[in-house]
N, C-alpha and C positions, 0 to 999 in steps of 0.2 A: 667330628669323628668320635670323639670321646664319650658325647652323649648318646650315642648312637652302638656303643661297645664294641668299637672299630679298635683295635686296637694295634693291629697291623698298620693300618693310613694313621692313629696319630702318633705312633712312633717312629711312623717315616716323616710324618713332618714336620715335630721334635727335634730330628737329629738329623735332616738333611738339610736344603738350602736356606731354610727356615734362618737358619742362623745367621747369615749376611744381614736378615732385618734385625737382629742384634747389634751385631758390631757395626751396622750402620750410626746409630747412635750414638755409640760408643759405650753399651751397656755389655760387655762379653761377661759378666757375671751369671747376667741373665740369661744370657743364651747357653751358657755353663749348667745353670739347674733345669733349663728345661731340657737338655739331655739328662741329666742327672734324673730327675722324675720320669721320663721316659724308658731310659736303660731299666731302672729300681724294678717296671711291670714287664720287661722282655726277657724271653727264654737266655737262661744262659748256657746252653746247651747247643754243641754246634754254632755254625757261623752262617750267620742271615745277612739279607742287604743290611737289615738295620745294623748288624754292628759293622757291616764295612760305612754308613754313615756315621756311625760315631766316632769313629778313628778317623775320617775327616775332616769332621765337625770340629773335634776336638784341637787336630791339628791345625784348622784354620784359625782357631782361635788359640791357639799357641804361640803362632804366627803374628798374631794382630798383636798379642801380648810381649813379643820380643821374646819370647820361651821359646828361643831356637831351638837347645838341646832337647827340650822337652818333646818339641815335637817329631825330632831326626829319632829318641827313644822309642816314645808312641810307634811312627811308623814301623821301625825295625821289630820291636816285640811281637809286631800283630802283622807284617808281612808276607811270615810264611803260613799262616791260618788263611790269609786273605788268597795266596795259591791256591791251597788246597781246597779250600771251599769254591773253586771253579768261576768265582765271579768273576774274575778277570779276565771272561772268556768274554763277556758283555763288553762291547765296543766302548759305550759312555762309563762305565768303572773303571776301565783297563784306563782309559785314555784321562780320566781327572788323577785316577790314583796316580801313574806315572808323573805327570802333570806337579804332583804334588810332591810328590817324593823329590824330581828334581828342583821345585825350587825351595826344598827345606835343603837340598845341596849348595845349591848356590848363596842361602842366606847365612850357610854356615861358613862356607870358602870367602865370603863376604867381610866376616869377622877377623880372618887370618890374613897375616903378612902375606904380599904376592910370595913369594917363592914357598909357602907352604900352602898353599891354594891346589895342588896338581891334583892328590887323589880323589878330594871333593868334587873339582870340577871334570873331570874321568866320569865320576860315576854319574853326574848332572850331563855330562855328552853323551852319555849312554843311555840315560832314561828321556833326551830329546831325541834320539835316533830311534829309539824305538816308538816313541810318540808319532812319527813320522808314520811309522809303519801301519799304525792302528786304525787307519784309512779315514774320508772325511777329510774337507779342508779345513773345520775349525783344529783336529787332533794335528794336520798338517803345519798348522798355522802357528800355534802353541807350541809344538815342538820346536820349530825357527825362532820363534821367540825365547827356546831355553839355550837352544845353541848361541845366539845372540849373546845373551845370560852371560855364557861361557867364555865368549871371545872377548866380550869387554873386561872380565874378570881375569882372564890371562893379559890382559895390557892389548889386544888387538883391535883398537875403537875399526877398522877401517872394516874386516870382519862383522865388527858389533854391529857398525850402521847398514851393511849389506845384508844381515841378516834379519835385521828390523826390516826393511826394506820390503824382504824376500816374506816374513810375516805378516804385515798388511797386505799383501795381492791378495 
């Protein structure tokens, strides 16, 4: 793409899935600068898919890093941009971003003593009901898998396992 002065496809592919073949290795460094060189030649004016992948991107490898806060920050900073710029009218954004957001809730509520887990896990059963909603059985499926999330984290394995469950059909 790059030598081709694409520079739309190779900063979509900088700073989207691209990156799992990073952290597959275990090189999230690497997958760090190639958005980082990426972002460096993209507008920063307005909001494009590409920066809704880099606040993915970024956050998956937050994730992978144990940078919980960092990446519940990330999200929350760049959430109401990601409204407004209408991309979450698109079935597959709406449904990974949710996706994401709940389980940077759940890795958080994860951290905390059960009895201070409620508001995390509130807003983690609210972004899997809405994952529900976003139509498609994989969005369907993912979201019983955050509810699930949820109910194991409130102490309800019996919940957890019928939700797994209810996730694999």
């Amino acid at each position: 793409n790059e030598e081709r002065g694409d520079l739309y496809g190779a900063t979509t592919v900088r700073t989207s899935m691209s990156t799992f073949a990073f952290l597959a290795p275990d090189t999230p460094d690497e997958a760090t600068r190639q958005i980082d060189e990426a972002m460096r030649r993209w507008s920063v004016s307005g909001f494009h898919l590409q920066h809704y992948w880099e606040i993915y991107a970024r956050a998956q490898i937050d994730l992978y890093n144990g940078a919980i806060d960092e990446a519940a920050r990330r999200l929350a900073e760049r959430w109401s941009a990601l409204e407004r710029s209408l991309l979450l009218r698109i079935q597959l954004v709406r449904g990974e971003a949710l996706h994401l957001r709940a389980r940077v809730h759940l890795a958080q509520a994860a951290r905390l003593a059960p009895e201070a887990r409620a508001p995390l896990l509130s807003r983690a059963r609210a972004d899997g009901k809405r994952l529900r909603k976003v139509g498609g059985p994989w969005a369907g499926g993912l979201g019983r898998l955050v509810l699930a999330g949820t109910a194991r984290l409130a102490g309800d394995d019996a919940a957890a396992r019928e939700g797994l469950e209810q996730a694999l059909a």
